[in-house]
N, C-alpha and C positions, 0 to 999 in steps of 0.2 A: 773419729767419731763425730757424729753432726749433733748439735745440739737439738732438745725438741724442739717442735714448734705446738702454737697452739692453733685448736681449732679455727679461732677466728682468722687469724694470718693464714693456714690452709686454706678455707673458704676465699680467704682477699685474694691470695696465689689463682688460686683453682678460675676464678670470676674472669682476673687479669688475661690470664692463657685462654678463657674462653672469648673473651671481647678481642684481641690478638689473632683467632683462630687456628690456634696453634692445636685446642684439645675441644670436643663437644660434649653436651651434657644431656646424660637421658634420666629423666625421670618414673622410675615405676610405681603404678599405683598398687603398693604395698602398705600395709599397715604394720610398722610404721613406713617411710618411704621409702624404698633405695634410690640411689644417684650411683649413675652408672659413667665414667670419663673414658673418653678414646680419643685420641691420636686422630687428628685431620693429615691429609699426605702434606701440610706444610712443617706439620709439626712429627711426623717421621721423617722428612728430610732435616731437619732441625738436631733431632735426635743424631740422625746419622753423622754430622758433622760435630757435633758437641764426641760424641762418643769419640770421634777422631783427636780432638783436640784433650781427651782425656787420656787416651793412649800415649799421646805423644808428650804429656803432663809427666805420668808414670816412666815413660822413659828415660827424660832427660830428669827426674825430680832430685836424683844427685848433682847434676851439674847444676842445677837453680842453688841448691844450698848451697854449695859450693862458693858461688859467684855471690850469693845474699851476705854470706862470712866475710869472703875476703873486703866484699865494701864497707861491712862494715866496719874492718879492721882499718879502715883508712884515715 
């Protein structure tokens, strides 16, 4: 389970990945505003590999414990 976070650190997150060009930000003139985020194609290529590396997390995440144990049994 991920801890919250707060607004402000969303916001810092969200700036970062937009200064990065990872994600873009639209603004609509709504009352009040909405803020709309999307995915630039470096940051779905981004995704794609994370996503990879999350798989391969979940698969081996026995063996990680495993190996985390035994060292530190040492």
């Amino acid at each position: 389970m991920l801890a919250p976070i707060t607004q402000r650190m969303m916001t810092t997150t969200l700036r970062g990945l937009e200064c990065d060009g990872l994600i873009t930000r639209t603004v609509h003139p709504t009352v009040p505003p909405q803020v709309e985020y999307d995915l630039t194609d470096a940051g779905r290529e981004l995704l794609a590999i994370i996503s990879r590396v999350a798989r391969w997390t979940d698969k081996h995440l026995e063996t990680i414990h495993s190996a985390r144990a035994a060292c530190r049994g040492r």
